[in-house]
C-alpha positions in Angstrom: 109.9 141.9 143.4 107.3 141.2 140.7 105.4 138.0 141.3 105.9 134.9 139.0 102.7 134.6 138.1 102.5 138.3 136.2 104.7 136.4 133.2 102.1 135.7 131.0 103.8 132.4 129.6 103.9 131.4 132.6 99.7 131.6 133.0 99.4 130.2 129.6 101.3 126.9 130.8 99.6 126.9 134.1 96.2 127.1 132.1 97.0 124.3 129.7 98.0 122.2 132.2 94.6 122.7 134.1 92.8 122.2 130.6 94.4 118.5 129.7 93.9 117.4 133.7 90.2 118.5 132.6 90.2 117.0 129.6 91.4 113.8 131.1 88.9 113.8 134.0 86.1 114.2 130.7 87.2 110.9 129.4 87.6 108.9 132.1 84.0 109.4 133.0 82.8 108.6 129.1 85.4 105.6 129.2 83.5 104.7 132.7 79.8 105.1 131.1 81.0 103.4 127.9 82.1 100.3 129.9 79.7 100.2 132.0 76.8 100.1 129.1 78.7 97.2 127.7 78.3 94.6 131.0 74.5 96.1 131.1 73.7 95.2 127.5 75.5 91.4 127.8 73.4 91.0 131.0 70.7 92.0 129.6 71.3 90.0 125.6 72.0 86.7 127.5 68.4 86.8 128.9 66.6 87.3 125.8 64.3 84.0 123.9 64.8 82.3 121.0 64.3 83.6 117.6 61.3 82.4 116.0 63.8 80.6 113.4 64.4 78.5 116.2 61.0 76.8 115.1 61.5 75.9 112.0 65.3 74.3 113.2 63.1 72.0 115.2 60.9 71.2 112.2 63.8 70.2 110.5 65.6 68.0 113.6 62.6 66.2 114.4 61.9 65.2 110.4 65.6 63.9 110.4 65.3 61.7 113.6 62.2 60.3 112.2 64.1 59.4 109.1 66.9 57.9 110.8 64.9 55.7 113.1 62.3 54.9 110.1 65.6 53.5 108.5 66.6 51.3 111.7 63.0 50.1 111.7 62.6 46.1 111.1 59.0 44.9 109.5 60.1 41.6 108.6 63.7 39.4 109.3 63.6 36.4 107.7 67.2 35.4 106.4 70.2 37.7 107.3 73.7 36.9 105.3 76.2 38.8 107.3 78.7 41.2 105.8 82.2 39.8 105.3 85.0 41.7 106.6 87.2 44.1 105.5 90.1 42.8 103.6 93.1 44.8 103.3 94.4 46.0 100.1 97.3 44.0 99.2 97.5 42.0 95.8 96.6 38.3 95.3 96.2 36.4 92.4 92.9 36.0 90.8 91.3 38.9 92.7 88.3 38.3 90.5 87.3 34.3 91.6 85.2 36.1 94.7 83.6 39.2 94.8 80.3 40.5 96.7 77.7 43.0 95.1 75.7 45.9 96.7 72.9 47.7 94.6 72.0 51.0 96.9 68.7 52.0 95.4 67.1 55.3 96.4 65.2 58.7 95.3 62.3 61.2 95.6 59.7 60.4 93.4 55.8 61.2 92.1 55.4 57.8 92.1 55.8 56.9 95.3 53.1 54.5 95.9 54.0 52.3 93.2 56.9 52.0 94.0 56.5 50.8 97.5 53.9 48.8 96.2 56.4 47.1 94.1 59.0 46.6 97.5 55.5 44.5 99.2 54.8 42.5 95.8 59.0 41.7 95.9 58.7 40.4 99.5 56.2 38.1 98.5 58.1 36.1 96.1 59.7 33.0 98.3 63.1 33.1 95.8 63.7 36.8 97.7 65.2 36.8 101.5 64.1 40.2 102.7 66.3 41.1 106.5 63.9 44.2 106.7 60.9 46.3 105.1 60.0 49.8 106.6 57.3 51.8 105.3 56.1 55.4 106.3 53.7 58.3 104.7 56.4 60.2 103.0 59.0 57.1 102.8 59.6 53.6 102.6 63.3 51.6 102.7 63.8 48.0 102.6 67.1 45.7 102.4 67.1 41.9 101.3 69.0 40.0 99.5 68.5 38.1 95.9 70.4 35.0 94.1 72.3 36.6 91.0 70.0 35.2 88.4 67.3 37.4 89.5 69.1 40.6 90.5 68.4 42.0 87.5 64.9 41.6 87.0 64.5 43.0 90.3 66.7 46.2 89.9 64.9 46.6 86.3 61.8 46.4 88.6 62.9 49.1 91.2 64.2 51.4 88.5 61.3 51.8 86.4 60.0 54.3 88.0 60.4 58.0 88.0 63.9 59.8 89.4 64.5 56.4 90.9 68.5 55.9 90.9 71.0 53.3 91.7 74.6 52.5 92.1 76.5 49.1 92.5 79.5 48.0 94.4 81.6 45.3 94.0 83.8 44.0 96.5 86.7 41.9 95.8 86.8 39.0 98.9 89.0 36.6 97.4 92.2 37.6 99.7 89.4 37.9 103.0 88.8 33.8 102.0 92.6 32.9 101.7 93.0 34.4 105.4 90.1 32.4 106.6 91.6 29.3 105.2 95.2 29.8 106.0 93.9 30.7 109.3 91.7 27.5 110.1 94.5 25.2 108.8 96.6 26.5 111.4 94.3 26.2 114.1 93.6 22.8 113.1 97.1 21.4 113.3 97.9 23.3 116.7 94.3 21.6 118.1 95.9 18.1 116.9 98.6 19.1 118.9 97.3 19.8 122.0 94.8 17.0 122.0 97.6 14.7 121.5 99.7 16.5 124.4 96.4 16.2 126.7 96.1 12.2 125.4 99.6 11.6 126.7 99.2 13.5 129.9 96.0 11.9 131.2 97.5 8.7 130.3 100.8 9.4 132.2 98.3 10.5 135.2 97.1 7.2 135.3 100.6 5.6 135.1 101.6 8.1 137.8 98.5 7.2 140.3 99.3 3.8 139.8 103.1 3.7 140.8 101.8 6.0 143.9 100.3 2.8 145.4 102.9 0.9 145.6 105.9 3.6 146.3 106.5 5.3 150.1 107.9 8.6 149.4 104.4 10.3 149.7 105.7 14.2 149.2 107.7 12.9 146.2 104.5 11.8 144.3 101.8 14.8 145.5 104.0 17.0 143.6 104.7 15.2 141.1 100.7 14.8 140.5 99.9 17.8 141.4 102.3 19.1 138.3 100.9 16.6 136.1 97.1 17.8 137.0 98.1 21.3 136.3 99.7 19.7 133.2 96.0 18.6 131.9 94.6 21.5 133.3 96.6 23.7 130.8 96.0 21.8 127.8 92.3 21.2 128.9 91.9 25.1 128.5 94.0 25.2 125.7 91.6 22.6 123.9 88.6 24.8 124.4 90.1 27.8 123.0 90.9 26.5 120.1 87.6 24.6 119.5 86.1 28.6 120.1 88.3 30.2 117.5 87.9 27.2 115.1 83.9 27.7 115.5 84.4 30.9 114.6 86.3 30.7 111.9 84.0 27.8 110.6 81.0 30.6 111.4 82.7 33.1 109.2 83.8 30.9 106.1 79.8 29.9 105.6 78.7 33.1 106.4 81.0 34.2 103.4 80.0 31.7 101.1 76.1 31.7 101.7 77.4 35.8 100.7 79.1 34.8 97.7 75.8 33.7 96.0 73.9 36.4 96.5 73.0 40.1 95.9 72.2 42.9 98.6 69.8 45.5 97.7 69.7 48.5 99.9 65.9 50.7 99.1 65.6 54.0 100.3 62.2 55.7 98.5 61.0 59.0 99.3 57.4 60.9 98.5 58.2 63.8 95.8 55.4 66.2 97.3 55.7 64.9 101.6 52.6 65.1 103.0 52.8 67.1 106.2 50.1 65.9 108.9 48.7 68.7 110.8 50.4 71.6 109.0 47.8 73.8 109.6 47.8 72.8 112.9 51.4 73.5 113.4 51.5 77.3 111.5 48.9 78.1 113.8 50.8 77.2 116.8 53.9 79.0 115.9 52.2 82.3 114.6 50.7 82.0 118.2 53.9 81.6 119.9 55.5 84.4 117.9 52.9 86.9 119.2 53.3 85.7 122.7 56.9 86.3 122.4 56.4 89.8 120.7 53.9 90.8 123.7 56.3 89.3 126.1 59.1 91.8 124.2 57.0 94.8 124.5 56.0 94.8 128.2 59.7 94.4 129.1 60.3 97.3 126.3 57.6 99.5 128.3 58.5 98.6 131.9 62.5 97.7 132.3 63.7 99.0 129.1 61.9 102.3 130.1 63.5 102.4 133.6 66.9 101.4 131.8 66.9 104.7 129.8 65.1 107.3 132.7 68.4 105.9 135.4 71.2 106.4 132.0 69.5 109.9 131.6 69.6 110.9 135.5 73.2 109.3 135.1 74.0 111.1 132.2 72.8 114.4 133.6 74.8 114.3 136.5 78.1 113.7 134.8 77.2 116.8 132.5 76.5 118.8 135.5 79.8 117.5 137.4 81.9 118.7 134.1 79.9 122.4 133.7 80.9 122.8 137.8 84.3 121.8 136.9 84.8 123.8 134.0 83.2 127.1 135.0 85.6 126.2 138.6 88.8 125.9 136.3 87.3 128.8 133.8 87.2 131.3 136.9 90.8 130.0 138.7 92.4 131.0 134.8 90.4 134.6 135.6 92.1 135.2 138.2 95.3 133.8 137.6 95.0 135.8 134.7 94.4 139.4 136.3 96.9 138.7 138.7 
């Protein structure tokens, strides 16, 4: 009986089959090497330094914190009108009769010196309430406050100079002072109250301590003073709240109309060309940081790195060798399958 195997369709199935099991042991191994190259270079990336741009990020952090606390920096804080508060946006009549105005005053000019110059001569002048003056190499900011009859003398002053711009702001307050008034005329009618309530209590406390003399029923009165006591105890507290708020209040409605009379000036002046101390200094130190890091870079490119690459190669090799045995073991069982 002729064997199965002397069909040769039947070797030419056989030998494909062999060929894509071969073919798939191939790739699993590159998948394998592929994946595991990956996890070595991410081990390897998350180890590296900084990039010498880093530097210059720094530069540019540290110049911005030293403007932010130059501008919360307080040379002189004589008088300080406080800011009202925000109003809402609803409609009132004669939104006009109070308003508040802001002059923000700022830029980078070449004449920088004269112009904070002019902020010291302006601080001088006893008409002028300044609430702080700050002044730096490269910038100098100042806020105060003016009457309305000078304001523009002194923005005409701040502005002559070069690149030197401005904007104004004005604030409506006139529904923020109806509040404040509608508000204190309440309080004041509920404190009339309450001291009338107390009046009447402490005076029916005395009435009450004297009829306890001459009565007998001893559990009778003790509760009936001890109600009354926390009677006068409750107004008492009630009292000093409302003396609190009406302070407040009372606080805010001069605070608003020492505002009303005045003008706020917000400086901010900055050097056109900033003079940078130690700059030589400071390119010095990073070009000698770069070439430590570039030094650093090649000894690990000459020791690790080279190690890296000499155990890929041995790896390599040996999964080039394991596929040559198993193709030249497959390429000799389709030999003999095929002379069979």
């Amino acid at each position: 009986m002729p064997s199965i195997f002397q069909n040769k369709y039947v070797r030419y199935g056989i030998g494909g089959v062999i060929i894509i099991f071969a073919t798939l042991i191939f790739v699993s191994l590159m998948l394998a090497t592929l994946n595991s190259s990956r996890s070595t270079g991410l081990e390897f990336s998350s180890g590296t330094s900084a990039s010498p741009s880093a530097n210059f990020a720094m530069r540019d952090g540290s110049d911005g914190m030293e403007r932010v606390m130059e501008m919360s920096a307080v040379a002189n804080d004589s008088v300080s009108y406080p800011y009202p508060e925000p109003t809402t946006n609803d409609y009132t009549a004669d939104l006009e009769s109070y308003e508040t105005t802001t002059y923000n005053i700022s830029g980078q000019t070449r004449e920088f010196d004269s112009a904070c110059s002019a902020l010291r001569d302006i601080k001088e002048r006893g008409d002028i309430h300044f609430k702080s003056l700050s002044e730096q190499t490269n910038r100098c900011s100042a806020t105060f406050f003016t009457s309305e009859a000078e304001a523009n003398n002194v923005l005409a002053r701040l502005t002559s100079f070069s690149d030197i711009e401005y904007t104004r702001n004005t604030t409506s307050v006139t529904r923020h002072r109806q509040q404040l008034l509608s508000r204190t005329n309440i309080l004041e009618q509920q404190l009339a109250s309450a001291q009338k309530s107390l009046a009447s209590a402490e005076v029916q406390f005395d009435e009450l301590a004297e009829f306890a003399k001459v009565q007998k029923d001893a559990s009778a009165l003790s509760e009936a003073i001890r109600y009354k006591l926390q009677n006068i105890d409750t107004l008492t507290q009630r009292v000093i709240s409302l003396n609190s708020q009406l302070d407040n209040l009372y606080q805010k409605a001069a605070d608003l109309e020492a505002r009303l009379g005045v003008v706020e000036f917000s400086v901010y002046i900055s050097r056109f060309d900033p003079i940078i101390v130690g700059e030589k200094a400071k390119e010095w130190q990073q070009a000698w940081n770069e070439l430590e890091d570039q030094y650093t870079k090649t000894l690990i490119g000459l020791s690790a790195f080279f190690g890296i690459f000499l155990l890929w190669t041995v790896r390599i090799t040996i999964y080039v060798l394991m596929v040559i045995i198993i193709i030249r073991l497959i390429w000799k069982f389709i030999k003999k399958l095929w002379k069979m």
